[in-house]
Structure formats: C-alpha cells, structure tokens
C-alpha positions as CSV (number, residue, x, y, z in Angstrom):
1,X,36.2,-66.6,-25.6
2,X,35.8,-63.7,-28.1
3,X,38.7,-61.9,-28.8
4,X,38.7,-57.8,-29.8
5,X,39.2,-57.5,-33.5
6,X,38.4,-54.7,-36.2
7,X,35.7,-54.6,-38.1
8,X,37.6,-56.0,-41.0
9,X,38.9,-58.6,-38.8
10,X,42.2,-57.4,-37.9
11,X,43.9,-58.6,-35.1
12,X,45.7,-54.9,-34.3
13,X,45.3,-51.4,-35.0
14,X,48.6,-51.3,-35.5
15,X,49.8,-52.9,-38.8
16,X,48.8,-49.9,-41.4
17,X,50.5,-47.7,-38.9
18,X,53.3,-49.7,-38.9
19,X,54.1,-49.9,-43.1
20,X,53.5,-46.4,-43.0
21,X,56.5,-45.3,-40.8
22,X,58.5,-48.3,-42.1
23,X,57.6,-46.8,-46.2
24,X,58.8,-43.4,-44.4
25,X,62.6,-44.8,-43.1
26,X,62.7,-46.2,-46.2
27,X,62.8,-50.1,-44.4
28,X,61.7,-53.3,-45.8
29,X,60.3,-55.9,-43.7
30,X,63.8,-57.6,-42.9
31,X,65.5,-54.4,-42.3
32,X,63.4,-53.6,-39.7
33,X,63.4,-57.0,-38.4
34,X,67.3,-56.7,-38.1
35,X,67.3,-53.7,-36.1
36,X,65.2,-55.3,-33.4
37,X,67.4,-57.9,-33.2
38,X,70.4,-55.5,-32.9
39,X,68.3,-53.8,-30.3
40,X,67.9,-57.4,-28.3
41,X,64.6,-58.2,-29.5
42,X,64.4,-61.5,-30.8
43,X,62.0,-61.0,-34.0
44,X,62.2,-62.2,-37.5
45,X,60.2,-60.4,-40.8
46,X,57.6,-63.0,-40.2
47,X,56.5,-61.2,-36.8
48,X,56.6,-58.0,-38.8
49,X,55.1,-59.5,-42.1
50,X,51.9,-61.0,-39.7
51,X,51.6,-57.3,-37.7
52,X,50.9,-55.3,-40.7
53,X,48.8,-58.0,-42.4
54,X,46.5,-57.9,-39.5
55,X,47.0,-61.4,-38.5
56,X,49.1,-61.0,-35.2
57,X,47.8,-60.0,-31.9
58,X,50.4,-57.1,-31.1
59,X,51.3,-56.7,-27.1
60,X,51.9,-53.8,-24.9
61,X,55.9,-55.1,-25.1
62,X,56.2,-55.2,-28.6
63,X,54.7,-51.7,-29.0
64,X,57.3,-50.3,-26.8
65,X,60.1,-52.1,-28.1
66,X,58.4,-51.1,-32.1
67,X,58.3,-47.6,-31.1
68,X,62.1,-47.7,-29.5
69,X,63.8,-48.9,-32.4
70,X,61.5,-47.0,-35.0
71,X,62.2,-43.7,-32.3
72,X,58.5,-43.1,-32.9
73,X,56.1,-42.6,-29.8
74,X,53.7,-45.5,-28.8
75,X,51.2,-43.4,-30.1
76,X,52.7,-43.1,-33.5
77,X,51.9,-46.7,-34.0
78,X,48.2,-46.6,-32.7
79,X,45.2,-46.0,-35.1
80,X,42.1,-45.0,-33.0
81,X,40.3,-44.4,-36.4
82,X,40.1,-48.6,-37.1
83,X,36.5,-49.5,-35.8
84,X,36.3,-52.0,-33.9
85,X,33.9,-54.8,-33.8
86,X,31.6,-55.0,-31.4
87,X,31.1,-58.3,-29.4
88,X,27.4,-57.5,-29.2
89,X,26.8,-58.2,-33.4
C-alpha cells in the first residue's frame, strides 16, 4: 500500500514546523517531551526526535495535543509549502 510522503521522503509536514516553534520557546527535545507528559500525554524525546526528522507518521491526535502544550494553533504546525510526492511517479 503506498503511503503519502514528501518529495524528500518525509513522513510529515510537520517536523521543520515543529523545531521551529520549539528553537522559538527556547525547548530542547526532552523539554518538550516533559511537558506532554505533564499534560497527560505519554511521549518521550524519541517521539519528538523521529517527528522533526521526518521519520514518524504524525496523527490528527498528536497535532492537537502538540499544538495544546506548545499553545500554538494546529495550523502553526502544518507546512502546506512541503511537496508532496505524487503516487502516480
């Protein structure tokens, strides 16, 4: 079954969005981590380290739950400029 991806081969069109607000609180990778789990989310940095490398499909839930604890909109975390690859080629 083909799965969406960029046309580098991401698995989100999330991650860069996501190291740039992070870079912008001023959050590492575990901080961030730590304040979903505060917030009930049970994440580690690994599931932030694999977002923002591309290599984690990101879900509808996690975006919400990002975007809560970040107090960014959904939308803050989407990049609609990322091509992506079409199933076709």
């Amino acid at each position: 079954m083909f799965k969406l991806k960029t046309e580098g081969g991401r698995n989100n069109i999330t991650g860069y969005r996501l190291i740039e607000i992070r870079h912008s609180k001023s959050l590492s990778q575990r901080q961030l981590a730590k304040m979903m789990q505060l917030a009930g989310y049970d994440v580690d940095h690994h599931f932030i380290r694999r977002i923002e490398n591309g290599e984690r499909f990101v879900t509808d839930i996690e975006l919400v739950a990002l975007a809560k604890v970040l107090e960014v909109s959904i939308n803050d975390l989407l990049d609609d400029s990322e091509p992506i690859r079409n199933p076709a080629t």
